[in-house]
N, C-alpha and C positions, 0 to 999 in steps of 0.2 A: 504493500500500500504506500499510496504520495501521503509523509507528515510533514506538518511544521510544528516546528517547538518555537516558540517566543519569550527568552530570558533563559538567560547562559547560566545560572548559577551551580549550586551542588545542584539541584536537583534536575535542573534539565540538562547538565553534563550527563549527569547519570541515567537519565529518564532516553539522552539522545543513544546511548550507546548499549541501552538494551535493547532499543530497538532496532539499531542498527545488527547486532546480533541476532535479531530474528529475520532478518533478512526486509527489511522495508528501507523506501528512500528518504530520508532524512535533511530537512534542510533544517538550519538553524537561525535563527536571528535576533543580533542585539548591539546595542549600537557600540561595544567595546569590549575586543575579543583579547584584549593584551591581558597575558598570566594564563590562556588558556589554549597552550600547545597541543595540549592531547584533543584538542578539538581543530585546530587549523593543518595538524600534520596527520590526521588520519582523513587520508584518501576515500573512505566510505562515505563520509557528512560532508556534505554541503553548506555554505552559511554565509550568511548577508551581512555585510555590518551596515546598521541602519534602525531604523526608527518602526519597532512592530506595529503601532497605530497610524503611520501610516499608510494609506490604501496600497502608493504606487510601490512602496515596497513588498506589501504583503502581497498584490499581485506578480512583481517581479519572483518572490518566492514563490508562485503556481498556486496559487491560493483558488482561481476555481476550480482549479483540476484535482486540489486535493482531496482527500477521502479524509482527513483530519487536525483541528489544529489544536496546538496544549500551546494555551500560555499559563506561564508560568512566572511571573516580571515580579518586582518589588512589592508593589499595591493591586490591592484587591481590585480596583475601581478600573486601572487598565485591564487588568485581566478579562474582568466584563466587556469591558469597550472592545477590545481584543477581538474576544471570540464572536462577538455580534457581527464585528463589521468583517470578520473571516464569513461567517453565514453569509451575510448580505451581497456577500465575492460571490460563491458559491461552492464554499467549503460544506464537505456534506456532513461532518460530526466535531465538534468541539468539547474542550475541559478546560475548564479555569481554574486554579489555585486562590482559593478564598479562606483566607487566615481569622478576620474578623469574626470574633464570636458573633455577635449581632448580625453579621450579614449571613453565618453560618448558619444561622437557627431560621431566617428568611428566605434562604435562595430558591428553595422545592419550590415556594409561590411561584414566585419569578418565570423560571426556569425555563418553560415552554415561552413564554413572551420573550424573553431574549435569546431563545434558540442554542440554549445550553445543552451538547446532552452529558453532561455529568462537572459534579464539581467533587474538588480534591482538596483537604485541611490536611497536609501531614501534622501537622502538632497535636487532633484533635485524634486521627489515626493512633499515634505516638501514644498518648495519653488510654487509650481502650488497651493497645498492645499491653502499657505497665498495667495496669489493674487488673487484666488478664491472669499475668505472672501474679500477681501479690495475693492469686485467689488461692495459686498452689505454690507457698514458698519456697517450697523444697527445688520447684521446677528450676531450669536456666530460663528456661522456654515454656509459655503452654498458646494452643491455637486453637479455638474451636470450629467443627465443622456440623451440617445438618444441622441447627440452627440449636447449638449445644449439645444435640444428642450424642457426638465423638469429641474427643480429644484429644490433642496431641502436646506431650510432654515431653519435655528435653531434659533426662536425671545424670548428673554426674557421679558415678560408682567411684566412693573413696571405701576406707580402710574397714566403715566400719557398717557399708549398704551389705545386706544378706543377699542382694543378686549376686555377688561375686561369684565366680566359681560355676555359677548356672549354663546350662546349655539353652539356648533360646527354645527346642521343643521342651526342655522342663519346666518354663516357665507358664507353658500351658496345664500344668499338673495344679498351678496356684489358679489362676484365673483363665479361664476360656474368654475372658472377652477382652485381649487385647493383641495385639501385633507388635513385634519390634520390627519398624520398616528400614532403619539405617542405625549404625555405629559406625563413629568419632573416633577412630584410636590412632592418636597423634594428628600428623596431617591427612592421614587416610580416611577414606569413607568406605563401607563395607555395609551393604548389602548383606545381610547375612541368613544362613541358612539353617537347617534344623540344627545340624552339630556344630553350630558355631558356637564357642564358649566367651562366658563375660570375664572381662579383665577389669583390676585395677586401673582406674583413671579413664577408664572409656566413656564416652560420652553415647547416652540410647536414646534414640528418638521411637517413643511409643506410642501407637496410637489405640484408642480403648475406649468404653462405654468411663463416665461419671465413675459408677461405681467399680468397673472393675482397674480403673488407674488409681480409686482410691485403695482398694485392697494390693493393689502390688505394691502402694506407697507403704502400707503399714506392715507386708513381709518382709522388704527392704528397710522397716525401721526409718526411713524417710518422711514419713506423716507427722508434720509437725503442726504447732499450735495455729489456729488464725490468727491472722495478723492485723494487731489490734492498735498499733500507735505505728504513724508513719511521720520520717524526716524531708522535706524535700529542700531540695538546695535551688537558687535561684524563682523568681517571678515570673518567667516564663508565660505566654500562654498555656503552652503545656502542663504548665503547673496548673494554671485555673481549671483545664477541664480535665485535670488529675484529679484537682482537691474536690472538683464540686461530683464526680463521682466517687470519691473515697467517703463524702458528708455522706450520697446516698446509701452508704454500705453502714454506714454508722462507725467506720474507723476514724480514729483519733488522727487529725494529721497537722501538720506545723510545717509552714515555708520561711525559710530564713533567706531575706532580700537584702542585697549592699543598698540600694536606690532609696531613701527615705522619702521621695514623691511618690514612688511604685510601689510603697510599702503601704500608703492612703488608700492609693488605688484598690490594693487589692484585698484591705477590710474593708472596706466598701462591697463590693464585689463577692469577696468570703468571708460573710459572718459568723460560720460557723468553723471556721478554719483561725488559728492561730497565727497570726502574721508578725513572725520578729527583724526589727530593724538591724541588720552586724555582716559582717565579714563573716563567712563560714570558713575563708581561708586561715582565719584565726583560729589557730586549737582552743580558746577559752571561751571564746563562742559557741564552737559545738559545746565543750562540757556543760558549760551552763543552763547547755540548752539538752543535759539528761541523753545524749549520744548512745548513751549505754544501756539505755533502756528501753531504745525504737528497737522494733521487728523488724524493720527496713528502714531504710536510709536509697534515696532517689536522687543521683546527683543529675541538674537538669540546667546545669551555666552553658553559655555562650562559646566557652573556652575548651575545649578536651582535654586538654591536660590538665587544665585545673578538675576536671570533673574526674580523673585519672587517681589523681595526687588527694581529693578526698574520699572517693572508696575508699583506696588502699588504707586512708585513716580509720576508714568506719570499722573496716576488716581487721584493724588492729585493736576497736572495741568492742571486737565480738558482735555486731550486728547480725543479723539471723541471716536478713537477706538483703542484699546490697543490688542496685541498679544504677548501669552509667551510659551516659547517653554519649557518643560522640557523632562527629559529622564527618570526619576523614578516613574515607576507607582503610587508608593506608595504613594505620594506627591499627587495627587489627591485630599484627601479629604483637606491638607490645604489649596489648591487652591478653591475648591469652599468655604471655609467658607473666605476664602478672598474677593470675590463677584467679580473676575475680567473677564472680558468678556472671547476672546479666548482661549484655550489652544490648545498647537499643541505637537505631541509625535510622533517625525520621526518613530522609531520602530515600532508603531502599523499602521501607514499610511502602511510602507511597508510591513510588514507583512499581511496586509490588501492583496495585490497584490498577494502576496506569497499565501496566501492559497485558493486565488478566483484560481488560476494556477492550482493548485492541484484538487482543487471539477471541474475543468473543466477536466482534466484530469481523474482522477476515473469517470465521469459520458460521457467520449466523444459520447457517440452514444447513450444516450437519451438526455433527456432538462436537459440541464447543466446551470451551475450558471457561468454567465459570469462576474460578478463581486460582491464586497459584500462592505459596508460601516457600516463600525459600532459606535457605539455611548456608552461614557464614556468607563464603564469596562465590555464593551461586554453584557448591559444588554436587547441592541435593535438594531436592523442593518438594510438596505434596502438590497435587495437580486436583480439581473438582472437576468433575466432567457429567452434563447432564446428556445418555444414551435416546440417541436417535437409529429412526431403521437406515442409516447407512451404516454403520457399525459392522464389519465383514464377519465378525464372528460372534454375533448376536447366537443367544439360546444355546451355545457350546459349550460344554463341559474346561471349567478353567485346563484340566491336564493336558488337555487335547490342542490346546491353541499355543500359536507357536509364537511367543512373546520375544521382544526383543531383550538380548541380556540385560541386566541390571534395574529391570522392571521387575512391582512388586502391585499388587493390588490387594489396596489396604483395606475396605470397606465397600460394601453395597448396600445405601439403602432404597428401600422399596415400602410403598405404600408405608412410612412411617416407622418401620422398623430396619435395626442396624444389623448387619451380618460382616459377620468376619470369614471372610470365603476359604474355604477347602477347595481342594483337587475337582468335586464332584460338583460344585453349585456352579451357576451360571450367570451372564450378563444379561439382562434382558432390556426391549426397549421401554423407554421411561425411566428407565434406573439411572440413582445420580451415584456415582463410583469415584473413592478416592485411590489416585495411582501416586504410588512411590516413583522418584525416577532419580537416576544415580549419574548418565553421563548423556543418554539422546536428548533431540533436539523434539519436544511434544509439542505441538500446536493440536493436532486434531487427536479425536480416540485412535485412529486407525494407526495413527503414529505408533502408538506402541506395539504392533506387531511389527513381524521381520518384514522385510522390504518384498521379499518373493514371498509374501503371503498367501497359501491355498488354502482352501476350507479342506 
C-alpha cells in the first residue's frame, strides 16, 4: 500500500520503518530531517522536507493516490487538520495522534465528520499496558486477549519459581488451561516443544485462561499480594490516565513532580491521587516519600536514564514491582543487563496499533490480523486472527496441516469459549485464533502455512 507519515519523530521513525518492513511505500514528511540519518540513508523511504499542512506538498507526497495517511506532528490540532485535508486530496484512510485528554475523550463524536478512521494516544495506550502489568505483579509482561477471557504472561524463572526443572508437557499435569508459546533464554527465542525443559533465568511467555495462569502463579510460588500502594515518578500525561485508572481500582497511588505549576495542575485534575512537589532524583525525597513501602514504583520522566538510575534505586529498596518507561530503542540491551523487571516503550505499544490497522486493512476481505503484540525487538509476537472461508485449511485436523516452522497456535475461541488446541481439534470459519510466531513474515492466516501448501 501508498502511506504517508506526517512528523519524523520516535514515533513515526518507528511507525515509518515497520512498515517499510512489511513491504509498503513509504513517504515521509517534515519540514526538518537533520539528526535523522536512518531515515535519509535508507533507500526504502521516501521523504519530503516541507510543511505537512500544506496541500501542495501533501499532494506532491501522492496524497490522492494514497490508500493512507498517519500524522503524527507535535499538536493535536495539526494532526486533525492533517488528516482532513489528506481526505479532502483523496487519501482513502487516515490516523491522527491525539494526546489531549479532552480531545481524547471527544474525538469518537467527531470522527466520521472529519473523516478520521482511527485515532492513536500512545500515552493513554502506555498507561492500560502499566495497569495491565500491576494487575499480575509477579508478570514482566501481561496482554489480554478475547476481551479478557486469555492471557498472556511474561514470568521470569529465578532460584526460587517451582517451574524450574519442568518439562513444558509436565506442566500440563498442573493446569490444562495454559500454553507456553515462546522462551527467552539469553538472546535466544525458542519455541518450544513437549521435552523442552525450564531453566534458571528463562524468560516464559504463557498464554492461559484467568484462572489457570493464576494457579500456575501459585505452583510457581509466584502469586503475590495485590498491589495496593503505587509510586509514580514524573506528571506525565501518562501518569494522569495511570492515576485516574489506579483511583478506579481503588489503589493507593502518589506522583512525585519536579514542576510546582504541574504539581497545581494535576491536584486539580487528581483528587484522589496524592500529588508531591520534589526531585525524585533526590534519595531523601523518595524516602520520605515511604519508597519502601510501595508494591510498585512507575518511573514515567522525560529522561531514560534518569528513569534507569531510579528503578535500579527502587530495586535496591526492595520494591515488589518496578516499571520503566524508556523511549530509545537502543537502551534495551543496558536495560536487560541491569536485571530490572518491566520495561514499557510508548512508540512500539503504539505502533503496535498502527500496523495491526494497516494488515487489517491490506487483508479486509480474507482472515485478517486483528491485532498483533510483540515482544523485545520484534523477535516474537502473538498474532489475533478472525477465520474466514479463504482459510486453505479450514475444518482440518491441526496434525495434518503442514505449518510453517516456528508456528505455534495458541488459542481458539468459538462461540465464546477458549480452547487450547490439541493434534485432533480444528480451525473453523468464524473462529478468532491466537498464533504464536517466532521468525515469518504473517500478514494473512494463510501465511502461516508452508508456501507449497496442499490440502
Amino acid at each position: 500500500m501508498k502511506i504517508i507519515i506526517v512528523g519524523v519523530g520516535k514515533l513515526g521513525e518507528y511507525v515509518a520503518h515497520e512498515l517499510v518492513n512489511e513491504n509498503h511505500e513509504v513517504t515521509l514528511i517534515d519540514l526538518d530531517f537533520k539528526n535523522r540519518n536512518n531515515i535519509i540513508n535508507n533507500e526504502d523511504l521516501n521523504y519530503i522536507c516541507g510543511n505537512g499542512l500544506d496541500a501542495n506538498i501533501l499532494i506532491e507526497a501522492g496524497a490522492p493516490d494514497a490508500d493512507l495517511i498517519i500524522s503524527v506532528m507535535e499538536k493535536d490540532e495539526q494532526n486533525l487538520m492533517c488528516c482532513l485535508l489528506g481526505k479532502k486530496l483523496g487519501t482513502k484512510h487516515s490516523i491522527a495522534r491525539i494526546r489531549t485528554p479532552e480531545y481524547a475523550s471527544s474525538i469518537d463524536i467527531i470522527k466520521e465528520d472529519l473523516g478520521l478512521s482511527m485515532s492513536i494516544n500512545p500515552e493513554k495506550l502506555t498507561a492500560n499496558h502499566i495497569s495491565g502489568i500491576l494487575s499480575i505483579p509477579s508478570a514482566l509482561d501481561v496482554k489480554t486477549f478475547f476481551k479478557g477471557r486469555l492471557q498472556m504472561v511474561s514470568l521470569k524463572i529465578n532460584g526460587k519459581c517451582n517451574l524450574k526443572g519442568h518439562t513444558i508437557n509436565s506442566l500440563s499435569k498442573i493446569t490444562e488451561n495454559i500454553i507456553v508459546c515462546a522462551i527467552k533464554r539469553g538472546k535466544e527465542i525458542i519455541i518450544p516443544k513437549g521435552s523442552t525443559k525450564i531453566q534458571e533465568n528463562d524468560i516464559l511467555h504463557i498464554t492461559g485462561t484467568p484462572k489457570g495462569i493464576q494457579k500456575i502463579l501459585k505452583h510457581a510460588k509466584l502469586l503475590t499480594d495485590k498491589t495496593k500502594k503505587v509510586m509514580i515518578i514524573g506528571g506525565s500525561s501518562t501518569a494522569v490516565y495511570l492515576a485516574e485508572i489506579l483511583n478506579e481500582m481503588n489503589i493507593e497511588n502518589r506522583i512525585i513532580e519536579i514542576d510546582e505549576n504541574r504539581c497545581h495542575e494535576l491536584s486539580e485534575e487528581l483528587p484522589e491521587s496524592l500529588i508531591i512537589h520534589g526531585d525524585a532524583t533526590n534519595e531523601n525525597v523518595l524516602l520520605e516519600e515511604d519508597i519502601d513501602t510501595m508494591d510498585s514504583f512507575v518511573a514515567l520522566n522525560s529522561i531514560d536514564e534518569e528513569n534507569i538510575v531510579l528503578s535500579l534505586y527502587a530495586k535496591t529498596q526492595n520494591v515488589p514491582k518496578i516499571i520503566t518507561k524508556i523511549n530509545h530503542i537502543n537502551l534495551s540491551g543496558v536495560i536487560e543487563k541491569s536485571n530490572l523487571d518491566s520495561i514499557i516503550t510508548p512508540h512500539k505499544i503504539a505502533t503496535n496499533q498502527i500496523v495491526t490497522y494497516v494488515r487489517a486493512m491490506d487483508n479486509s476481505k480474507s482472515s485478517s490480523c486483528e491485532s498483533i503484540y510483540r515482544f523485545g525487538t520484534n523477535e516474537f509476537e502473538l498474532l489475533e486472527f478472525n477465520v474466514k472461508n479463504d482459510f486453505k485449511a479450514l475444518n482440518m485436523k491441526l496434525k495434518d496441516i503442514n505449518f510453517k516452522e516456528d508456528i505455534i497456535i495458541v488459542a481458539i475461541w468459538r462461540k465464546r469459549d477458549v480452547t487450547f488446541p490439541g493434534g485432533m481439534d480444528t480451525i473453523q470459519e468464524k473462529d478468532t485464533i491466537i498464533v504464536a510466531n517466532k521468525s515469518a513474515q504473517i500478514k494473512d492466516l494463510n501465511d502461516i502455512l508452508e508456501d507449497n501448501y496442499e490440502k
